[in-house]
C-alpha positions in Angstrom: -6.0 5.7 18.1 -8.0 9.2 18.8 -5.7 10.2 15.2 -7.6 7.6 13.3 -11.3 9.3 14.5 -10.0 12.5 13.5 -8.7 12.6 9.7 -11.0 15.0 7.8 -11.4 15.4 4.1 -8.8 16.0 2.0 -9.1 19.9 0.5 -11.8 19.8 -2.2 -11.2 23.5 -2.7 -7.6 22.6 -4.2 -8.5 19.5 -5.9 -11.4 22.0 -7.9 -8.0 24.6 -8.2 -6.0 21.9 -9.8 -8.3 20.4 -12.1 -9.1 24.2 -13.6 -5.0 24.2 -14.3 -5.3 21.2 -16.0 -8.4 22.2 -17.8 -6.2 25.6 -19.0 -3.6 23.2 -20.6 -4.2 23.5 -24.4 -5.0 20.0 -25.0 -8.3 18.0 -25.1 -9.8 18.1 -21.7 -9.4 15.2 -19.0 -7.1 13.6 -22.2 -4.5 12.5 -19.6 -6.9 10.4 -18.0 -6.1 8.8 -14.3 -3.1 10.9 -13.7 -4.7 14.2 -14.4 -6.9 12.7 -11.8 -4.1 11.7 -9.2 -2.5 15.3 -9.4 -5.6 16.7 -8.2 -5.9 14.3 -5.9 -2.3 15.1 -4.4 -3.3 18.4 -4.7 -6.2 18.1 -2.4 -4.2 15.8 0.0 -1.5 18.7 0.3 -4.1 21.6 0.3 -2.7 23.1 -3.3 -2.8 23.3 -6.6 1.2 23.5 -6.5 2.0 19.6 -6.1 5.5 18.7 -4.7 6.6 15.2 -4.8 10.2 16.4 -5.4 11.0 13.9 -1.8 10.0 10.6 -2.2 10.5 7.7 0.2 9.8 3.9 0.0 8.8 2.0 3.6 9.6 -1.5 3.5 7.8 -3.3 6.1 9.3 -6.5 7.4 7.1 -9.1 9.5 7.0 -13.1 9.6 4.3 -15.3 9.8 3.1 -18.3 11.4 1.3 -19.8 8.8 4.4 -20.9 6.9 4.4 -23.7 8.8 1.3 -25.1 7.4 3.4 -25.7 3.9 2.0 -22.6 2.0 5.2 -21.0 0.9 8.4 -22.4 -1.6 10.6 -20.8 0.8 11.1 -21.1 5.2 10.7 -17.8 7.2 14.6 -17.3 7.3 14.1 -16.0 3.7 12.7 -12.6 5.4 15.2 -11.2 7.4 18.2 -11.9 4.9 15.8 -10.1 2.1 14.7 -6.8 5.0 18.6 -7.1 5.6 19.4 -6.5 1.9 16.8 -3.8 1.5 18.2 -2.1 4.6 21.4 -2.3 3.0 20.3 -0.9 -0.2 21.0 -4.4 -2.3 17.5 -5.5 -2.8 15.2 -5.5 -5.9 13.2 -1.9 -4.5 16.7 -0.2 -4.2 17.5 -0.8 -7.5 14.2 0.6 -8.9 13.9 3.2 -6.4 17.2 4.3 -7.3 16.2 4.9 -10.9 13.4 7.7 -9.8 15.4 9.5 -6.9 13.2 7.9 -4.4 14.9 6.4 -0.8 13.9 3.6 1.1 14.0 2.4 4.5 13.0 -1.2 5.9 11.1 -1.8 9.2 11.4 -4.6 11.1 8.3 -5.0 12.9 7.8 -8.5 13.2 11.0 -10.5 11.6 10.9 -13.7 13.7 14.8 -13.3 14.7 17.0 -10.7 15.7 18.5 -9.1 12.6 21.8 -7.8 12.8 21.6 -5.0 11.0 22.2 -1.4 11.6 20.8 0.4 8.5 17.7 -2.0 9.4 14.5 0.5 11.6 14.0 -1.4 14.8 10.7 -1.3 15.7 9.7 -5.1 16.9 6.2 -5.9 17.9 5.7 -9.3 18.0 8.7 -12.4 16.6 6.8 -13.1 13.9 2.9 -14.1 13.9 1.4 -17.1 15.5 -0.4 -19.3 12.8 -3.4 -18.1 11.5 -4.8 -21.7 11.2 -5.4 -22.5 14.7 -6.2 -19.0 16.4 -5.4 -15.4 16.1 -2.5 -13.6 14.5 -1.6 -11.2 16.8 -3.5 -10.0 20.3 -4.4 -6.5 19.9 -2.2 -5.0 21.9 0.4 -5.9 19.3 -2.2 -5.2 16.3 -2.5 -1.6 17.8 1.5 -1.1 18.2 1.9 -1.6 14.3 -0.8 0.2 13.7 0.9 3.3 15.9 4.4 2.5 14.3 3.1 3.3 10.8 1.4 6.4 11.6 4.3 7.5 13.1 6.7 6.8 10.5 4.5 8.6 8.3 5.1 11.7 11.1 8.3 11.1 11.5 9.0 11.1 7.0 6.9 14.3 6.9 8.5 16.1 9.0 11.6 15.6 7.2 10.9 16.8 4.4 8.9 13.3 2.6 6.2 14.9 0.3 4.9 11.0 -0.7 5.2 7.8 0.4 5.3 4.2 -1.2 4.2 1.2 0.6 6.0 -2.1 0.5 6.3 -5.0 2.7 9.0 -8.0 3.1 7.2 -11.3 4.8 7.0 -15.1 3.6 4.0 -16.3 3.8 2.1 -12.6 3.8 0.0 -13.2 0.4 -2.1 -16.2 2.6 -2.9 -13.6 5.0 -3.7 -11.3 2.7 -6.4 -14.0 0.6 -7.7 -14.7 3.9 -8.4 -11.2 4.6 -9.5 -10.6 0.8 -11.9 -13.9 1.4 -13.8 -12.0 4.4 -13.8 -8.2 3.2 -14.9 -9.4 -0.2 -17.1 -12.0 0.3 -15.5 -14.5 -2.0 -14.9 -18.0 -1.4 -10.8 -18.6 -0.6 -10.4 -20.5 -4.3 -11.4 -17.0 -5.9 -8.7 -15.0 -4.0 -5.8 -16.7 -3.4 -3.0 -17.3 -5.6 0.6 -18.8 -5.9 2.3 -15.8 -4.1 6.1 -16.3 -4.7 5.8 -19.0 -6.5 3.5 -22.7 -5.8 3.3 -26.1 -7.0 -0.7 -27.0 -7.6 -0.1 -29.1 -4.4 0.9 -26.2 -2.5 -1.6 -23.5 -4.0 -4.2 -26.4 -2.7 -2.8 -26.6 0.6 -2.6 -22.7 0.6 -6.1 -22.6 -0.1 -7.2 -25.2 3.0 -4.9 -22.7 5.4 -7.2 -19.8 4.4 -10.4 -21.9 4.6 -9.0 -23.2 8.2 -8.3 -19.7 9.3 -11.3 -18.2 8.4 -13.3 -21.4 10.3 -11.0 -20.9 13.8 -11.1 -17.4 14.0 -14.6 -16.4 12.6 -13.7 -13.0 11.3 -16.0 -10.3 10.9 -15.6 -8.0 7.8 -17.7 -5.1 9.6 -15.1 -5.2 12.2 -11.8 -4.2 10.1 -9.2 -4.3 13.6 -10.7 -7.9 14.7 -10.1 -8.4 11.1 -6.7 -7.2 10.9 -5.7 -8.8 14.5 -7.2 -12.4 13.3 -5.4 -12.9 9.9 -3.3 -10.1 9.7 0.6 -9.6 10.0 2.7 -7.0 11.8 4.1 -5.8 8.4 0.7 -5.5 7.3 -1.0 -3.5 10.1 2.4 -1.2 10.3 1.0 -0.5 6.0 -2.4 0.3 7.4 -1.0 2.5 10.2 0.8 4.3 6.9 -2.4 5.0 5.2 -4.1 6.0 8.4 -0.8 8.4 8.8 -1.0 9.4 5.2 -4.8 10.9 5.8 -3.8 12.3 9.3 -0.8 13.9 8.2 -1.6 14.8 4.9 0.7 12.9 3.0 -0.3 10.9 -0.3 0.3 7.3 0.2 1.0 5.3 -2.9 -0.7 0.7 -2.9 1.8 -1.6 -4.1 0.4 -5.0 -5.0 -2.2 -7.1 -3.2 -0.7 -6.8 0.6 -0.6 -3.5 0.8 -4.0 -3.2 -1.1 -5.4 -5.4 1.9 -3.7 -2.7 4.4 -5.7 0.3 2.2 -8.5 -1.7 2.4 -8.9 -2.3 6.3 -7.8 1.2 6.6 -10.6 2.2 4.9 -12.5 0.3 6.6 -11.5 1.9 9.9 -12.0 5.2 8.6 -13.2 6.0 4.7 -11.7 9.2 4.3 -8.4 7.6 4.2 -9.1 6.9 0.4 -9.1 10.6 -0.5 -5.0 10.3 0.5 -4.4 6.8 -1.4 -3.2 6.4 -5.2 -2.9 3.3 -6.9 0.0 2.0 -8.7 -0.6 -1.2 -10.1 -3.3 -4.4 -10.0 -1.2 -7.1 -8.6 -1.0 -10.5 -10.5 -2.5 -11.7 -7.5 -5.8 -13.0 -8.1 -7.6 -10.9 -4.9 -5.6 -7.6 -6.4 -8.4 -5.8 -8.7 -11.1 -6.7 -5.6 -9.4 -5.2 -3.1 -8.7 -1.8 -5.2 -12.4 -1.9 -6.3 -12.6 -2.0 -2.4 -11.2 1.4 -1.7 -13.2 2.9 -4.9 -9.7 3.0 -6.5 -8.2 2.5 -10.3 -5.0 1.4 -11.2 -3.0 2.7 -13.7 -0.7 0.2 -14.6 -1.7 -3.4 -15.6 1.7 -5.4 -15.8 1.2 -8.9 -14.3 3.4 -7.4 -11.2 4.0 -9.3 -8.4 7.4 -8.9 -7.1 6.3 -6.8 -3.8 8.8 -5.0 -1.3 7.1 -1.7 -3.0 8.5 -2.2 -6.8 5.1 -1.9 -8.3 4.1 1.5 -6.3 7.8 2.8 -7.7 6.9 2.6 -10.4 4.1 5.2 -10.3 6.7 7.6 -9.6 7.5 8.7 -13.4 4.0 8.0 -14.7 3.3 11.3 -12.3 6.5 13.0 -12.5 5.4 13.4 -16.6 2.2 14.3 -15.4 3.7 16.6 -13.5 5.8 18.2 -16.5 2.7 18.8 -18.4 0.6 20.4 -15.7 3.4 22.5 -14.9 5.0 23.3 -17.9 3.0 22.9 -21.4 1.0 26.3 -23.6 -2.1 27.2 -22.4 -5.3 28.1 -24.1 -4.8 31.8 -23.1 -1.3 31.6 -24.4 -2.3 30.2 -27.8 -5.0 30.7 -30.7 -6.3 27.0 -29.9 -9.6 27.5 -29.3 -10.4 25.9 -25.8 -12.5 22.5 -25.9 -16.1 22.5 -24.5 -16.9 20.0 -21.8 -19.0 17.9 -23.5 -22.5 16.9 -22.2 
């Protein structure tokens, strides 16, 4: 864990560097909004003014949980390893849109509750699935620390082959009542205000949903100020490997694009175990999910799309891809002030 105590800033100097390019574009200043903003916050994450997210790669991390058993999903647990197995395989609903924008994908199984036979699939098994949240802990934190390590080092592992950004996503039934129970705590919101009807939920089971999260948060007595307890408690595998991405993102300097809700809970406890990792996070989308905008507001961060999303395995944070990618296209490649007769815009006061 010494990596996590030792991210520093992200370059300001370059962010500074990249906002004066923008501000040289013959148009009206800051006029494209939030992405003008994300460039130069890529810029600062990779320490120039010349952004490169020309290699792209989506992680797809797979974990069970034991909560499932409580009646709080439509589907049983044997729904995520045939799904991780399909995204391995490239057949899944994040191939397809990945596909589209020249980005790859690789699925993690760090805590599918069965063997998976699958070669394509990353073996990296921490725990067979989570115990249920409802009557004690998640994980012990010995396993809690292993996913945290197996993110950061995917994120090592990506970067040094050549990955300039990363996309989170995650495969696990039953992972959104995790995620409201850990949206309940950091957010201080009662468990009606944060948790939704994930995949799909009768009002029956959205009810008994919402008693899982209020029985968790009872047994385990979770303290927000303590963002690893936190994690350990209520958390999944697949959702402390996302936080060990962001941690790995702001370690290894690699921008780190939030899906939907459960990997906005992962941003969120990563920031809360160190908040510089925010400097190296961009947003995508505000899930569906009814905890989605709290947990962005969270990390201090804005999304840019507002769709109703709520598919998951990383679909959402794909999706940023082209929104920056035309970015991209004008920072790099419209007429300048100095090139033209325009006369340049004032900041206005």
């Amino acid at each position: 864990m010494d990596r996590i105590n030792n991210i520093v800033p992200a370059d300001r100097a370059a962010y500074i560097a990249a906002k004066s390019r923008w501000d040289s574009i013959a148009k009206p200043l800051g006029s494209f909004g939030l992405l003008e903003e994300m460039i130069q916050s890529i810029a600062a994450v990779q320490g120039s003014p010349d952004v490169d997210i020309s290699v792209r790669t989506a992680v797809v991390m797979c974990g069970d949980h034991g909560v499932v058993s409580e009646g709080v999903t439509q589907c049983g647990q044997e729904v995520t390893a045939e799904c991780a197995k399909a995204i391995a395989e490239g057949r899944s609903n994040i191939n397809a849109v990945a596909e589209a924008f020249n980005a790859q994908v690789i699925a993690v199984d760090v805590g599918i509750s069965v063997d998976v036979n699958c070669p394509d699939l990353v073996d990296r098994k921490v725990v067979y699935g989570t115990d249920n949240i409802t009557s004690g802990a998640a994980m012990t934190a010995e396993e809690t620390g292993s996913a945290i390590v197996i993110g950061m080092d995917t994120v090592k592992e990506l970067s040094e082959h050549g990955t300039k950004i990363i996309v989170t996503g995650e495969m696990g039934i039953g992972n959104t009542t995790s995620t409201a129970a850990i949206a309940s705590v950091l957010l201080g919101l009662p468990p009606e205000q944060v948790t939704g009807r994930g995949a799909g939920l009768s009002t029956e089971g959205l009810q008994r949903k919402i008693e899982a999260v209020k029985r968790a948060i009872e047994v385990n007595k979770p303290d927000k100020n303590k963002p690893f307890e936190l994690l350990q408690k209520l958390g999944g595998a697949e959702i402390a490997a996302m936080t060990g991405i962001f941690l790995g993102g702001a370690y290894y300097h690699v921008p780190v694009i939030i899906d939907g809700v459960i990997s906005a809970a992962a941003a969120a406890i990563a920031c809360g175990m160190n908040q510089l990792c925010r400097e190296y996070m961009l947003v995508s989308h505000c899930s569906e999910e009814p905890a989605g905008e709290g947990l962005l507001a969270y990390c201090g961060l804005k999304a840019p799309i507002n769709a109703g999303l709520r598919l998951g395995e990383g679909t959402g944070g794909v999706l940023l891809l082209p929104l920056l990618d035309g970015a991209l296209a004008l920072y790099r490649n419209s007429h300048r002030f100095d090139e033209t007769n325009i006369e340049r815009y004032a900041e206005l006061t």
